[in-house]
C-alpha positions in Angstrom: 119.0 59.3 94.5 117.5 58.7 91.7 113.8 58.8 91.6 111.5 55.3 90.6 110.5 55.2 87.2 106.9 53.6 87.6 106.2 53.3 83.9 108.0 50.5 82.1 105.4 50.1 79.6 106.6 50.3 76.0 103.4 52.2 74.6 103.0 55.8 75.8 100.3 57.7 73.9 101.7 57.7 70.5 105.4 57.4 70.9 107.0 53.5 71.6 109.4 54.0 74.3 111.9 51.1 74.3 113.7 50.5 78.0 116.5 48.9 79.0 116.5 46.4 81.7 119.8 47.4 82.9 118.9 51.1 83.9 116.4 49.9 86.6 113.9 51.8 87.4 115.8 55.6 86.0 113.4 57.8 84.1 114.4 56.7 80.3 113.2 55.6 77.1 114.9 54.9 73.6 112.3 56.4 70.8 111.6 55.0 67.3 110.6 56.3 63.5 107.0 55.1 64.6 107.3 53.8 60.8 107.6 57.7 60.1 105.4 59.3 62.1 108.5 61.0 64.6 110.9 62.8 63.4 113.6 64.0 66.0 116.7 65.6 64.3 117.0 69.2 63.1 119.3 68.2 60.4 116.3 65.7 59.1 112.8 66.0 57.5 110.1 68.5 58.4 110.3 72.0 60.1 112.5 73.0 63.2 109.1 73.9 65.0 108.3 70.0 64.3 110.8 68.8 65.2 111.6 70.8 68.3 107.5 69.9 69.5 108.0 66.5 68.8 111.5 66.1 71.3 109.9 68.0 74.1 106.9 65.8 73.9 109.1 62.9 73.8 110.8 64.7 77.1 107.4 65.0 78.7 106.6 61.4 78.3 110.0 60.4 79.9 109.7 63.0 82.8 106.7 65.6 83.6 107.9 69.0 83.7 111.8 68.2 82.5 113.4 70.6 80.3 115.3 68.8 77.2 119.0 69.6 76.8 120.4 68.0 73.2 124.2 69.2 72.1 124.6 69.6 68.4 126.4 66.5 67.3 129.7 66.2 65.0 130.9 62.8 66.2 133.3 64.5 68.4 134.7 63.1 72.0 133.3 66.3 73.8 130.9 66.1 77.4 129.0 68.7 78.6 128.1 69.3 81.8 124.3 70.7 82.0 123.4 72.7 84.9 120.6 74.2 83.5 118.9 73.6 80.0 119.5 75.7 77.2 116.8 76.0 74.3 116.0 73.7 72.6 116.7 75.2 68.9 118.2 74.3 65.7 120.8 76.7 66.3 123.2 77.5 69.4 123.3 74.8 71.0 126.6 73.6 73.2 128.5 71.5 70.9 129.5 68.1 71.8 128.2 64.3 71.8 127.4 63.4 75.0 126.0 65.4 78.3 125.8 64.9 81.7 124.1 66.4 84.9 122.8 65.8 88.6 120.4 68.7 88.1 116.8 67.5 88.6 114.1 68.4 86.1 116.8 68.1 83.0 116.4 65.9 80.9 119.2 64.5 78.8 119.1 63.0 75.1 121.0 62.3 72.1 119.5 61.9 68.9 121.3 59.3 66.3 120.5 57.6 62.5 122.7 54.2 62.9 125.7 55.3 65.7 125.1 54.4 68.9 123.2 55.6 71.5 124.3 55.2 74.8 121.9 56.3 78.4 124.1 56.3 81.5 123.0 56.3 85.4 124.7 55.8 88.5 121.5 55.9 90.7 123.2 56.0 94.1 125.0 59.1 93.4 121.9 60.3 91.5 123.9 61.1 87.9 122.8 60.7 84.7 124.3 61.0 81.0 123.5 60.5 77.3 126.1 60.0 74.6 126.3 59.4 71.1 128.9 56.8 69.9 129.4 56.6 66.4 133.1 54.8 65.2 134.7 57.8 65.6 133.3 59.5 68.7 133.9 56.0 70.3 137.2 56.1 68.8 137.9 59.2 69.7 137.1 58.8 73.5 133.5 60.0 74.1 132.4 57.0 76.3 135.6 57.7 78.7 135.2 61.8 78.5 131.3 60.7 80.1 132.5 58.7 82.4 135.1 61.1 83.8 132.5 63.6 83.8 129.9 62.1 85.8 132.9 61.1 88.1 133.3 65.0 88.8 129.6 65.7 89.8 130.1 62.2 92.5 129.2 59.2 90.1 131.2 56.2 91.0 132.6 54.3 87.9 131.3 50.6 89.7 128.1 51.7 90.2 127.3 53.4 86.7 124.8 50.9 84.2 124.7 51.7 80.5 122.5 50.7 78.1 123.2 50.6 74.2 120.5 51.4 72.4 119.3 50.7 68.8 122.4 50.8 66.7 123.3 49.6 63.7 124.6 45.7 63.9 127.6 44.1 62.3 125.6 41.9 59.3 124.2 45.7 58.3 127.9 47.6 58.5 130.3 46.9 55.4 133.8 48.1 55.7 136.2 48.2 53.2 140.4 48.6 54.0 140.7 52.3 54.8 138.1 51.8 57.5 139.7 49.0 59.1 142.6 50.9 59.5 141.4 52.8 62.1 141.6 49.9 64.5 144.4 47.8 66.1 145.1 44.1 66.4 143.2 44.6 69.8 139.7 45.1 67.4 140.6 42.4 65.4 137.4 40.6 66.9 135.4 43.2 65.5 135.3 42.5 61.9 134.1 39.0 59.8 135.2 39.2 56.2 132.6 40.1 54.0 132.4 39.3 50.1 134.3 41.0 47.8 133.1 44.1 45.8 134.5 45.4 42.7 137.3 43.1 43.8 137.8 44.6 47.0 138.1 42.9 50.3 135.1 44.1 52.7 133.8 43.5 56.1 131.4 43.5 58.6 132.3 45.9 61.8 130.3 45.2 64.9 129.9 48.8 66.6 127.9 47.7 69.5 130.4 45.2 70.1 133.0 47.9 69.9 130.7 50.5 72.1 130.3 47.3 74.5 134.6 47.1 74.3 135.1 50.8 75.3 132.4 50.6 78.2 134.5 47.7 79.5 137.7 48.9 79.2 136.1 52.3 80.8 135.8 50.3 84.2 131.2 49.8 82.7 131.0 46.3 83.9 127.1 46.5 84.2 126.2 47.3 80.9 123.2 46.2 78.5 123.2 45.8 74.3 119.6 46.2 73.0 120.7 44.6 70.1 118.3 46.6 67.5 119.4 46.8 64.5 118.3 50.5 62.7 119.1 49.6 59.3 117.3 46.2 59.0 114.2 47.5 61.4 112.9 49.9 58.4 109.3 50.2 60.5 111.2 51.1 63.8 114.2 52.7 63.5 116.1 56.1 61.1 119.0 54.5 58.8 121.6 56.9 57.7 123.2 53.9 55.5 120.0 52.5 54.6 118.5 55.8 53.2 121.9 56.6 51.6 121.8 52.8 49.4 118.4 54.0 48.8 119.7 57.4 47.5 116.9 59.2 49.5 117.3 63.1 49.3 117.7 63.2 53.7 117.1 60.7 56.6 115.5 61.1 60.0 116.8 60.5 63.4 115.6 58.7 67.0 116.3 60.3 70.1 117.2 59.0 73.3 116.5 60.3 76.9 117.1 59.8 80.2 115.8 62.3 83.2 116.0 63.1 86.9 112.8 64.0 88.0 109.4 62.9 88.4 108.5 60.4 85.9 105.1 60.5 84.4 102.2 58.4 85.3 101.1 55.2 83.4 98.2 56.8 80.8 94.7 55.9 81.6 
């Protein structure tokens, strides 16, 4: 089982953890920009020492004593199955974009600029996972490749919650006709027209609403949408669209956790 997560207050010391109703009482939390102050991506801003001392504090504040075990993203469909934590290091890391375990004192996260974030648990059977859904990840499979892996350490596919978290929303993603594309009559839901530019048809894309589609179709029927929108939440949330329109030289990511373990007490 699972273990109570006795801490559902947004504000821990200096981080703002953002939960998600559906995910109960499981050690998690979905962390912002702080308007700058956090920085949680080694591609991003600062130094790899930063950076690495700022996700294991986030870690801490999730679950006491957890170790933190992050893949290095490419928007791939890949799971990894973590029985024991590697380090936590700009270099080496398993390569996928989403992990998975039943290993207490691990804890799992995923670190994203716009795509989604995605915290899994099935509390009976005491598995967890975190994935990381842009289009093509989600398109490629990676919310069914977690599924199917917390399947083989005992999760059962009725009992598993997943929560969306702060992702980039449809009135903030412009498509043009290459994009679109990609999809099927099936996804034809997905997209509202958008005005023209330099003549060209446009439109909006709703991700989450796509993420939300694949969870479904996955055999996810409790599942929760944060609805948070990173690019128009400058103060909250990393943009990788919104700092490219503003030409910015790099952008910084959120991270997103979930732990088995022995969640850390309210601060005084």
């Amino acid at each position: 089982m699972i273990p109570s997560n006795r801490c559902p207050a947004l504000l821990r010391g200096e981080f703002e953890v953002i939960r998600a109703g559906v995910l109960g009482d499981v050690a998690h939390g979905f962390f912002g920009s702080g308007a700058g102050a956090h920085q949680f991506g080694y591609g991003g801003p600062g130094s790899a020492e930063g950076v690495r001392a700022a996700r294991a504090e986030a870690a801490a504040t999730i679950c006491a004593g957890a170790r933190l075990a992050t893949p290095h993203q490419v928007h791939s469909p890949e799971a990894v199955t973590v029985i024991e934590a590697w380090e936590d290091s700009a270099e080496g890391r398993p390569v996928a974009d989403a992990v998975v375990t039943a290993q207490r004192g691990i804890a799992l996260g995923i670190v994203t600029a716009d795509c989604g974030p995605i915290l899994f648990a099935d509390s009976k059977a005491g598995v967890i996972a975190a994935a990381h859904a842009g289009w093509r990840g989600a398109h490629g499979g990676v919310i069914e490749n977690t599924v199917q892996a917390m399947e083989a350490l005992g999760a059962s596919r009725p009992d598993i919650a997943a929560a969306i978290g702060p992702t980039i929303a449809q009135e903030s993603y412009e498509v043009d006709a290459g994009f679109r594309q990609n999809f099927t009559a099936t996804d034809e839901s997905l997209f509202v027209a958008a005005p023209l530019r330099d003549g060209r048809e446009r439109w909006h894309f709703d991700l989450p609403g796509y993420i939300a589609a694949r969870l479904r179709n996955a055999g996810i029927v409790t599942a929760e949408n944060l609805a948070l929108d990173t690019f128009a939440n400058s103060e909250r949330f990393y943009s990788y669209r919104r700092s490219t329109q503003s030409q910015e030289p790099n952008y910084g990511r959120q991270i997103s956790i979930i732990a088995l373990g022995e969640t850390r007490a309210d601060p005084a």
